[in-house]
N, C-alpha and C positions, 0 to 999 in steps of 0.2 A: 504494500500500500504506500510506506513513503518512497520507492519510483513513483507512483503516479503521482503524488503531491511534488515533488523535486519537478519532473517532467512537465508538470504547468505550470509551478513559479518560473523555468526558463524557459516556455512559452510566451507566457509573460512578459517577462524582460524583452524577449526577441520584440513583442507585440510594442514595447513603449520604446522602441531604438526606432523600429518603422514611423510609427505617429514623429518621432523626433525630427526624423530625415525628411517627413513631409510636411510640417510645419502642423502637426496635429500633435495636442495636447492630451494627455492617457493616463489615465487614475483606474486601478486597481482595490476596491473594497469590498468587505465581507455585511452585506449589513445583516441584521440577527433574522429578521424574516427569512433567509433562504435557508435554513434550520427547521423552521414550521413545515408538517407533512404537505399540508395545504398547499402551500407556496411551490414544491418539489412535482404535486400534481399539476398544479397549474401550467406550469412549465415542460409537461407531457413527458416526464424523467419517472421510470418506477421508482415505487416503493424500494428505499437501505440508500436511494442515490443521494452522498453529502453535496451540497450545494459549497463550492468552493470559493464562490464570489462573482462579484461584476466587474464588466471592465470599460468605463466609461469611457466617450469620445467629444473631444469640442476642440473648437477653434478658441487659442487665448487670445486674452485682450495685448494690445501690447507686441514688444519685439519678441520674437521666438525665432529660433531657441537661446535661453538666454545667454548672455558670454560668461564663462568658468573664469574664473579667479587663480589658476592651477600656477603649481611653480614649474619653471623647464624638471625634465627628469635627470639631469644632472645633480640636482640639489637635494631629487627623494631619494634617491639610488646609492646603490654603494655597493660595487662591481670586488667579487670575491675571485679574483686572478689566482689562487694555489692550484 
């Protein structure tokens, strides 16, 4: 079971590097309703299937994607030569 949880968090991640490259904004939450059986039918998913989350899509306001702050890798790095 945790491959398939692993397997769709880096789903996931793949999912929000695409929205990034395309100027689309991508949020990944759990809200508590997709836990209720109800919610699980509605969604046309049998009965035992855990509802893992959403994965929302929008255009931000604003410049996208924003600019990192990062240092060169020169200065995080520290190259082990033995």
């Amino acid at each position: 079971m945790w491959e398939d949880q692993a397997a769709l968090a880096a789903g996931v991640q793949n999912m929000h590097l695409m929205c990034t490259a395309h100027g689309i904004g991508g949020y990944w939450s759990t809200p508590g309703f997709l836990s209720h059986p109800q919610a699980i039918a509605a969604l046309g998913h049998p009965e035992g299937v855990q509802g893992m989350g959403l994965f929302y899509l929008g255009y931000p306001e604003g410049e996208w994607p924003a600019k990192g702050h990062r240092k060169p890798l020169e200065y995080v790095t520290n190259w082990n030569t033995d």
